[in-house]
N, C-alpha and C positions, 0 to 999 in steps of 0.2 A: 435215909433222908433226915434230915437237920433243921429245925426250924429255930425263926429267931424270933423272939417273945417282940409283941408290937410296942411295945413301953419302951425297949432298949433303943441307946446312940443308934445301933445299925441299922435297925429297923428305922428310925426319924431317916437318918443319911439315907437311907433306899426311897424313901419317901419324897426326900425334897430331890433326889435329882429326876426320878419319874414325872413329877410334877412341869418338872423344866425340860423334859425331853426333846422337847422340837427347839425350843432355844440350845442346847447341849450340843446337840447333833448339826445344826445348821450349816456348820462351816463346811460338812462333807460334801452338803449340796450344791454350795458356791465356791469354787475354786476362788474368788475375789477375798474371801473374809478367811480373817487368820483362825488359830487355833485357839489363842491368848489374844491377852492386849497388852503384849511386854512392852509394844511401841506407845502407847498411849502412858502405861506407867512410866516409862525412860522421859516419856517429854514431862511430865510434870512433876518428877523428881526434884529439880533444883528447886520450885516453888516449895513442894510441903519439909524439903529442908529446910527452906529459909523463915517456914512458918513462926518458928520464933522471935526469929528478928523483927517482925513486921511488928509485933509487939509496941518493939521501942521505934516507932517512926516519927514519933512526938508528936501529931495529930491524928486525925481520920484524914486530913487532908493530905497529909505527910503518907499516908497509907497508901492514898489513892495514887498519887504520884508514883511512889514504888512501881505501885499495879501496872501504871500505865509504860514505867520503863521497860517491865519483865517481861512484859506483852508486847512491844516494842521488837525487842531482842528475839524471844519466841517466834516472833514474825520473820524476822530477817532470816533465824535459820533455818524455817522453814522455805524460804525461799533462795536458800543456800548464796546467802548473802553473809561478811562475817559481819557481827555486830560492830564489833570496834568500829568496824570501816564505814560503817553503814549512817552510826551513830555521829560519826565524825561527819561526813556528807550532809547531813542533816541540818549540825548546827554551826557549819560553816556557810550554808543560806538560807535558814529559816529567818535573819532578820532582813534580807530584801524583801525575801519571798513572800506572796501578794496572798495576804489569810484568804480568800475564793478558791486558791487554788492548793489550799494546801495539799490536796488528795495526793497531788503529783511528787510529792515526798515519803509516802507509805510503801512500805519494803517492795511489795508487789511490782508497784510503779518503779523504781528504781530499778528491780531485778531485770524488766523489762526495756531498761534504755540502754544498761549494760550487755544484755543479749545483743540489743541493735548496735551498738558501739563494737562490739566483739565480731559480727558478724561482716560490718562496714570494713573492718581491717582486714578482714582475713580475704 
């Protein structure tokens, strides 16, 4: 038998995932939750790419904006909407369209009137 001095890497690494063991192991419990979170890193990939860029946005206001397009788009394809299109839809009647109701323009919404519209046809 072999022992590993408590001071060493492997010794810490046996220590810190003991410590996490019921969070480590959870996923076997519930068929629901993944193994990773490859899905959560793939979605916010293109953000901590673009982290540089947001640099040069020429304000904080200019930032904020960014934020609010990528979250925008994030939304839509989450709701497997494409953005282009989505984007386009948008600001072809945000200037009728009555600010109370703006709600009825967020991807959701839309994803939602296209179901009905898709359904209606068929």
């Amino acid at each position: 038998m072999r022992l590993v001095s408590a001071k060493s890497e492997l010794a810490g690494a046996i220590k810190y995932a003991l410590v996490r063991w019921v969070a480590l192991t959870r996923y076997r419990d519930d068929g629901r939750i993944e193994i990773d979170n490859n899905t959560a890193e793939r979605a916010i990939r293109p953000l901590v790419l673009g982290r540089r860029n947001y640099l040069f946005a020429g304000s904080d206001a200019g930032g904020e904006r960014a934020a609010n397009i990528y979250t925008l788009i994030a939304t839509a394809r989450l709701n497997d909407i494409d953005p282009y299109l989505y984007l386009r839809h948008v600001l072809e009647r945000i200037a009728e369209h009555p600010i109370n109701r703006i709600d009825e323009l967020l991807p959701w919404n839309i994803a939602a009137k296209l179901d009905d519209a898709r359904r209606q046809a068929a």
